[in-house]
Each structure stands twice: as C-alpha cells, then as structure tokens.
C-alpha positions in Angstrom: 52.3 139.6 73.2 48.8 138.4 72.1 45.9 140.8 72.6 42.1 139.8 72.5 39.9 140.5 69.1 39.6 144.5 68.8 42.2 144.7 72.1 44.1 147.7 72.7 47.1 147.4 74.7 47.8 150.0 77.5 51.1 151.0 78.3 52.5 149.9 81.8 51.6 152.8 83.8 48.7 153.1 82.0 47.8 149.3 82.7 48.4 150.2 86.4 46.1 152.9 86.6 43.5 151.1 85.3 44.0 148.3 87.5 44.4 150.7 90.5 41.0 152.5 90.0 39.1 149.2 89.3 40.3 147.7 92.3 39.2 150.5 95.1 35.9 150.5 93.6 36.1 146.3 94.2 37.6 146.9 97.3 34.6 148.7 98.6 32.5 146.4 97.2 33.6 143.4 98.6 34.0 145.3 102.2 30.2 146.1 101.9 29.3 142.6 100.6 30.8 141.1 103.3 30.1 143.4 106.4 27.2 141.4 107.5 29.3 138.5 109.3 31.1 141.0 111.6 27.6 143.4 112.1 25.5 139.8 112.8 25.9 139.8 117.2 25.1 143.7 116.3 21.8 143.4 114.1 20.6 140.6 116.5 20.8 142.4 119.5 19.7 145.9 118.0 17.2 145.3 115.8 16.2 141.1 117.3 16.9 139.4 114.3 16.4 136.0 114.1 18.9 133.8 111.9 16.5 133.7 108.9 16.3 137.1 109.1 20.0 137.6 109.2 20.5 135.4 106.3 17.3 137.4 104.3 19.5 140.6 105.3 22.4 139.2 104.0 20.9 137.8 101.1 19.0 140.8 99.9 22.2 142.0 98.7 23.1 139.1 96.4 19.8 139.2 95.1 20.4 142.8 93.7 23.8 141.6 92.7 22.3 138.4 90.6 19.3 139.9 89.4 21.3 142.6 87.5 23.8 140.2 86.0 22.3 139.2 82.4 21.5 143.3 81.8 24.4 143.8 82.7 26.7 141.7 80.1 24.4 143.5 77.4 25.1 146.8 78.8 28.9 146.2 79.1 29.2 145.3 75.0 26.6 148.1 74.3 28.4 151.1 76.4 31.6 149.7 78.0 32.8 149.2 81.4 33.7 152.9 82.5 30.3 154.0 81.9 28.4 151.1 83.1 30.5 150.8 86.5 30.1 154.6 87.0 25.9 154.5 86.6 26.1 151.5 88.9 28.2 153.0 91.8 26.4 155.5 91.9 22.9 153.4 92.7 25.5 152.2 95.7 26.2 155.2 97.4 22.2 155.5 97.4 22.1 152.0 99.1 24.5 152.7 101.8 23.2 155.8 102.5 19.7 154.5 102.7 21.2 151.9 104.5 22.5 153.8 107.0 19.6 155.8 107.9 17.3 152.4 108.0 15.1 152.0 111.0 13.3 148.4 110.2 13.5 145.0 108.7 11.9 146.1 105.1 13.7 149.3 105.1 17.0 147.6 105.5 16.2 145.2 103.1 15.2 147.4 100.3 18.8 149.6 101.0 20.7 146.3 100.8 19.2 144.8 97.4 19.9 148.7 96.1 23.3 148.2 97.1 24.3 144.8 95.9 22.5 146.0 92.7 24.9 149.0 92.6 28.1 146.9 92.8 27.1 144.3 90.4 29.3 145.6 87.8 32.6 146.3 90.0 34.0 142.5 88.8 32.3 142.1 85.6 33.7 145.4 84.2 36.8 145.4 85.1 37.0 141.9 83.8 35.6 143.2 80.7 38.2 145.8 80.2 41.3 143.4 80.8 39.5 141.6 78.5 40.3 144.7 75.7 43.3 146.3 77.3 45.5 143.5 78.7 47.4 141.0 77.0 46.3 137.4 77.5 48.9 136.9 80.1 48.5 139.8 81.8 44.3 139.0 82.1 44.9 135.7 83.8 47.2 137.6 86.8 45.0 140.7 86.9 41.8 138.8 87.4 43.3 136.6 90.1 44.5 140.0 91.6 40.9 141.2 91.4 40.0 138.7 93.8 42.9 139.2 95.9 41.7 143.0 96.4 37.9 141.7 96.7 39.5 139.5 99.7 41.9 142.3 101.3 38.1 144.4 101.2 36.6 141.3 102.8 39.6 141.8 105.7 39.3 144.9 106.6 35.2 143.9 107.0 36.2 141.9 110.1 38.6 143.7 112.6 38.9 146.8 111.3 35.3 147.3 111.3 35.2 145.8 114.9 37.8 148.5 115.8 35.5 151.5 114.3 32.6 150.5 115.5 32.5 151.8 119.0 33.6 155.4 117.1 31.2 155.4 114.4 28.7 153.0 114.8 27.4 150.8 112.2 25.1 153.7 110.6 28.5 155.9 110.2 30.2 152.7 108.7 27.8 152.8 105.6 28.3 156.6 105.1 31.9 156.4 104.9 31.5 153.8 102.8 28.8 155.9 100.4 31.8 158.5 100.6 34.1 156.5 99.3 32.3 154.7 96.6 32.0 158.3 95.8 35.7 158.7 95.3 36.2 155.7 93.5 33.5 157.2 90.8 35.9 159.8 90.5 38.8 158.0 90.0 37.0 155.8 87.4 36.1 158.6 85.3 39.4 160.0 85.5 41.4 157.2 84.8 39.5 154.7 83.1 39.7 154.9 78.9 36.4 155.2 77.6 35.6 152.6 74.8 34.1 153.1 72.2 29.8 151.9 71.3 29.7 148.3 71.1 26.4 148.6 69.3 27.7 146.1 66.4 28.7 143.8 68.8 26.2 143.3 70.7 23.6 143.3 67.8 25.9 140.5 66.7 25.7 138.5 69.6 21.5 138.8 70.2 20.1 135.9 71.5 23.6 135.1 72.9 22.4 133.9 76.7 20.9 131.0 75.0 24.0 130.5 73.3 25.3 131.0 76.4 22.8 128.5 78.6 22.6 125.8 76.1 26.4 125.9 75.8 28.6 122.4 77.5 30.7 124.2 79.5 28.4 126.6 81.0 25.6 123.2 81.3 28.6 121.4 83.2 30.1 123.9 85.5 26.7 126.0 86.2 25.8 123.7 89.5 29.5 124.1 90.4 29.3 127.4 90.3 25.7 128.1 92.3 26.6 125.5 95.2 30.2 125.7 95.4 31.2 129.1 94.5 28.0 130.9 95.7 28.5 128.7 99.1 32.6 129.7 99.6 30.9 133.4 99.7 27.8 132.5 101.7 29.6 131.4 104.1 32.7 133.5 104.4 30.5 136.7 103.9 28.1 135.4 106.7 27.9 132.0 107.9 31.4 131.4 109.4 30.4 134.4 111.7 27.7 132.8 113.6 29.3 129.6 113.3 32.2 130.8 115.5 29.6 132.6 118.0 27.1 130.1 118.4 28.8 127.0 118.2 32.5 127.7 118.9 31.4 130.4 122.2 33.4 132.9 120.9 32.3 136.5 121.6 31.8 139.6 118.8 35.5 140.4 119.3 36.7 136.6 119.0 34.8 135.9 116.1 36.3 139.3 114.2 39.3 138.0 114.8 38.7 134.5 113.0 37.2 136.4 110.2 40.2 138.2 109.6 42.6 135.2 109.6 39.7 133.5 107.6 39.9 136.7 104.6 43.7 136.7 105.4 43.8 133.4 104.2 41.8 133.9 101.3 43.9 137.2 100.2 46.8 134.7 100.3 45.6 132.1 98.4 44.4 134.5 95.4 48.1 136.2 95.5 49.2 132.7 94.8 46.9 131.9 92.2 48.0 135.1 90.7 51.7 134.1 90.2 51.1 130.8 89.4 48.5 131.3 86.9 51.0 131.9 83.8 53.2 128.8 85.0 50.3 126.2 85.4 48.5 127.0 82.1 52.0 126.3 80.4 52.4 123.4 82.4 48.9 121.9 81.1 47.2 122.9 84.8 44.6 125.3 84.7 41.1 125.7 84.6 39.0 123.0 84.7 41.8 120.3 85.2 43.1 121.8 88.3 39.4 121.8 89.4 38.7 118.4 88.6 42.0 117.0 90.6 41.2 119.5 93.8 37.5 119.3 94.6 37.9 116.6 96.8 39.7 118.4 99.4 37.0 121.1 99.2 34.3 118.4 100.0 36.3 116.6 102.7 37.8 119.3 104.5 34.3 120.5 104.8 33.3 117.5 106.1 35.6 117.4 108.8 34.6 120.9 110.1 31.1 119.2 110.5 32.4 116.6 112.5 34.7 118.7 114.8 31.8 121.0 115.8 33.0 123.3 118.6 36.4 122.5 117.8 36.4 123.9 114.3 37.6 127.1 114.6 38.8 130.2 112.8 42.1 127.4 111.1 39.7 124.6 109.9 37.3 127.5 108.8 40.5 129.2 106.8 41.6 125.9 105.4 38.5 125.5 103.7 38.6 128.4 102.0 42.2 127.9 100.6 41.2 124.3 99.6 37.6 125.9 98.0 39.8 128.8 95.9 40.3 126.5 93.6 36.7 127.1 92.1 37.9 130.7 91.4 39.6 129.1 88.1 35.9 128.2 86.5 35.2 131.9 85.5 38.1 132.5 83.2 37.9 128.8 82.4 34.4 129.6 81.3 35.3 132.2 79.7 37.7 131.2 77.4 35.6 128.6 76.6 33.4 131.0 74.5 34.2 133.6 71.6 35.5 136.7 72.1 31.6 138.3 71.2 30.5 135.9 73.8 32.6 136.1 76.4 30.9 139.2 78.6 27.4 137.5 78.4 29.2 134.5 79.3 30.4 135.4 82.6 27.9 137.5 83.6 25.4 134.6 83.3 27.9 132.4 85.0 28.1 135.5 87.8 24.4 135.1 87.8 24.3 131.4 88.8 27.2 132.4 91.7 25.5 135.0 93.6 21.9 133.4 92.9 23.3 130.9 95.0 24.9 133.0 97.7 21.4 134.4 98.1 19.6 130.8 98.3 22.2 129.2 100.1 22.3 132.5 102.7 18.9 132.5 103.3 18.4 128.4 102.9 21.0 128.1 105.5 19.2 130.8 107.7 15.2 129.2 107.4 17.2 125.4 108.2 18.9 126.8 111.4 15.9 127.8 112.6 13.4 125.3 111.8 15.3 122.7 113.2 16.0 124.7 116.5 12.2 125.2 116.5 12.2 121.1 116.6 13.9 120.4 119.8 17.4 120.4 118.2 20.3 121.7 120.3 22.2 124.5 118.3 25.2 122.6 117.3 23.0 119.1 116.2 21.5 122.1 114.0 24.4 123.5 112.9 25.7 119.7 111.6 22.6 119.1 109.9 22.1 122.6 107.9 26.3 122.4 106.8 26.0 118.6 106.5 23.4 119.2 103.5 25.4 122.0 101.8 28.8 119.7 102.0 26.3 117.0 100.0 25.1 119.7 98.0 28.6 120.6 96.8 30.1 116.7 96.6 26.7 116.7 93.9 27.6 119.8 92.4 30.7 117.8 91.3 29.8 114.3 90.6 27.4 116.7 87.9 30.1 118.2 86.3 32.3 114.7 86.0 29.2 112.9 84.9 28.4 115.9 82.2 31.4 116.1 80.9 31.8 112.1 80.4 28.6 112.1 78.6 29.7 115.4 76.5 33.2 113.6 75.5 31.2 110.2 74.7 28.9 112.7 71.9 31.7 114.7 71.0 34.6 113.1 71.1 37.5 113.4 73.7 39.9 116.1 71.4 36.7 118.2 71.8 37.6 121.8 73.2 34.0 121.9 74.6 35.1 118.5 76.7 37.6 120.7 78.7 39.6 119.9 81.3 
C-alpha cells in the first residue's frame, strides 16, 4: 500500500472519520454555493433583480472563493488542513449570517464574497489531507467521493430548499446553514488529526506558483479548467435555473424540480467515477487521456441544447453535466503531475483558474442576457447567442490544450511525463 512522501496512514475507522467530517463541512458548502439557482424567481421578485445582477450575486461568491485560493495553498503547507478549514468556516458562518440579515444589493454582495471566501478551503483541505493520510488508491476514490458529497449538497439546494422555503424563508435558510457550518467546526476539530508545522516545506517550495504557472501541464489544462470546469458550475449553480424559467416556461416549483434531477445526475456520475477510478488508471484510462477522448461529447451535447431551445429541458440539461464530469479528472491529473512539495500550490492555483471562471462566466453570462434583450432580441434568440458563445468558448478551451500539448511533445519528446495524456 503506497503512501505519499511524509504520509501517515490512518486506520480504517479512522480514515472514515476523517472523510465523514470533511464531507459535512463540503456538503454545506456546496448547498450554499449553489442555492442561488433555486432562490433566482425569489431575489427577482423580492429584491427586482435584473439578470446581471443575479449573476453579480451569484458571482460574488466565487470571487471570495478564487481570490483566496493561492493564500490558501501556502497556508495549508504552513499550518495544515484542520486548522486552516476551521479559521475559514468560521468567516462562513459570518457570511451567512450577514447574509441572512441583508436588506440591499451591496449588502448582499459583501455577505456572499465573505461566504465563498469562508468555504474556499472545504475541497482543497480535505484534498490535502488525503494527500498525507490516504494511500494512493484510496486518494483517487475519496476525492471523487468529495465531489459526489459536494453534488448530494448541490441536491438538496433545489427541492428541498423549495420545500423549506414557505417555513423558513430564505433569511432562515442561511441561519440554519451558519448553524450548521457551526457543527461541522466541531466535528473538524474533534476528529480531524492535527499535522504537524509545515514550515520547512513550504520555505522549500517559495516561489513555487511560478513553478506552478510556468509549468506544461498547468499552461495546457489552465483554459480547460476556467471555461470548461468554471462553466459546468456556472451553470449548474445558476444558469440552468433561469434557463428552465425563462425559456422552457417552467414555474419556481418546475424548475426545482429539474435542478434536482440535474444534481441527481451529477451525484451519480461522481459515484461512478469513484469506483471506476482504480480500474481505469490500471487500464491506461485516466486523467488527461480519458479527457482528451470525451470532450467532444461535452461540446456537442452542449450544442444541441442550444439548438432545442424550449425543448431542452431538465434531461438534455442533466446529460450535459454527466458528459462535462469528465473535466473533474484534470485536478488529480494536475496534481500528480507535480512533486509532492508542489502539489497543494498546484491545485489551489488550478482551483483558482476554476472558480475565477465561474465568477466571469456567471456574471459574463448575466451582462450578455441583458444587453442583448436591451437590443430588441426576444429572450430565447438571447439565450442561444449568450450559451452559443460559451459552447465556442469551451470547443477553444480544448483545441488549446491539444494544440499545447502537440507543441510540448514536439520540444520535449513524446515519452515526456510533462506531455501527459
């Protein structure tokens, strides 16, 4: 059982713990992240939001979330994940609860940056910790189950919330939430090992973003992983939403309900790429390869949503998602594409490049909706046009990271390890 430099392997119910505690933190998270799709029909006719301003709202949190990513990879090899996760939740529960008591636009804004900042570390560091306490195996099947948990947070945003809504209202939403981000700070501290200073290692890896920025892999993969990753979560975390209002007619309730079988299908896809993680990388498939054979189906499928228009509901919507999963695989791939010293700056500036894309594309979406409504164009012409440019965006996005790497295996040879996949 292979263990990563300075690894210390947990015993099972140990490992389980640790897993456990991690993933109600990420739970929460992810719930919070992707709230804003259900809560859109209720922002607009509460507060009049117009679709920029729903994307901004959305947005604000990503831009928390991005903006605290390359402190936050030197912060997890200086102090470790436990105590970096448990500073960070705790600037959370402060966002939700200023959230929750928010009465305008800026105010709302401010709470939502506060809170995406908060939960910046709830991937990263758990990630990290695998990274010491997990065997190699057992990394590659708990970071997919990561993302299953972020995705089973991301259902219970849609209908469930729906369902509490008329109880609670939205402001009592984000103080339960606060409450139990509270609880999960808790659990962390009581069940999470506490590792030791990585002082030495991260005074051995200074100046190791531009290691990190000027590296092949990262050059390759980083457009992939702004338009194409950041834009599977700007959409499924807002944009699907309207889309299913506005252009499909469905109502608040109707749209809940394609968000959940939308998240439903995501939860099952990352279950699958969790058992079949360990059999793929033995069969040669993993990673960049399996990228490389799948993206067109990303693109097209996509593309035919476009087209359909009012027809392309909640199942084309889903399909996507499964077919876009795929991109999941660049952030071990990434990873493992770096030294061990490396490897937490590494994916936190690969996080960086994700969520600094859900905020552009969020927003960018948003300002194009608008503008070209404010041109004449019927809502569904302007729908096609804004999507139609991020489907290019992404086929781009691709054709840069083929390109790239035919260009890096021409310099460096086609046994390189840097060529991957």
């Amino acid at each position: 059982m292979s263990l990563p430099a300075d690894g210390v392997l947990l015993s099972r119910p140990r490992a389980v713990t640790l897993f456990v505690a991690f993933a109600f933190a990420y739970f929460f998270s992810a719930l919070v992240r992707a709230v804003t799709a259900t809560l859109a029909p209720v922002f607009s006719a509460e507060l009049g939001l117009a679709s920029g301003q729903l994307g901004l709202l959305a947005g604000a949190y990503f831009l928390g979330f991005a903006l605290l990513q390359l402190p936050l990879g030197s912060a997890l090899d200086r102090w470790g994940a436990k105590r970096v996760l448990m500073a960070c939740l705790t600037l959370a529960v402060v966002g939700c609860l200023a959230f929750a008591a928010s009465g305008s636009l800026p105010q709302l804004l401010v709470a939502r940056f506060l809170t995406g900042a908060g939960v910046a570390a709830c991937l990263m560091a758990p990630l990290t910790c695998f990274r010491r306490h997990y065997s190699a195996a057992t990394q590659l099947r708990a970071n997919a189950w990561m993302l299953m948990t972020g995705s089973l947070g991301m259902l219970a945003s849609t209908l469930p919330v729906q369902w509490l809504l008329p109880a609670i209202g939205w402001r009592g939403l984000f103080v339960a939430v606060a409450l139990l981000l509270l609880l999960a700070i808790a659990a962390i501290g009581a069940l999470v090992p506490t590792d030791p200073s990585g002082d030495r290692q991260a005074q051995a890896a200074a100046g190791g973003y531009r290691q990190v920025f000027a590296h092949p892999a990262f050059q390759r993969m980083a457009p992939m992983g702004f338009f194409v990753y950041g834009g599977m979560v700007a959409m499924q975390s807002l944009w699907i939403g309207p889309w299913l209002t506005q252009v499909t007619g469905r109502n608040a309730v109707g749209a809940a309900q394609g968000l959940f079988l939308v998240n439903l299908s995501m939860l099952a896809a990352f279950f699958s790429w969790g058992l079949l993680m360990p059999r793929l990388v033995r069969a040669g498939w993993a990673g960049e390869r399996l990228i490389a054979v799948a993206w067109p189906a990303n693109v097209l499928c996509l593309a035919v949503i476009v087209w359909l228009g009012p027809q392309a509901g909640p199942l084309p919507w889903a399909l996507w998602c499964v077919c876009a999963s795929v991109v999941s695989l660049s952030q071990p791939a990434l990873g493992q594409a770096f030294p061990a010293a490396l490897a937490g700056r590494a994916l936190s500036a690969f996080n960086l490049m994700i969520f600094a894309g859900v905020f552009v594309l969020q927003w960018a979406i948003g300002l194009a909706l608008d503008a070209l409504k404010a041109q004449g164009l019927p809502t569904l012409a302007a729908y096609r046009v804004a999507f139609g440019a991020f489907a290019a965006a992404c086929a781009l996005s691709f054709v840069w990271r083929h390109g790239l790497q035919h260009l890096q295996r021409r310099r460096l040879g086609p046994s390189s390890a840097l060529a991957g996949g």
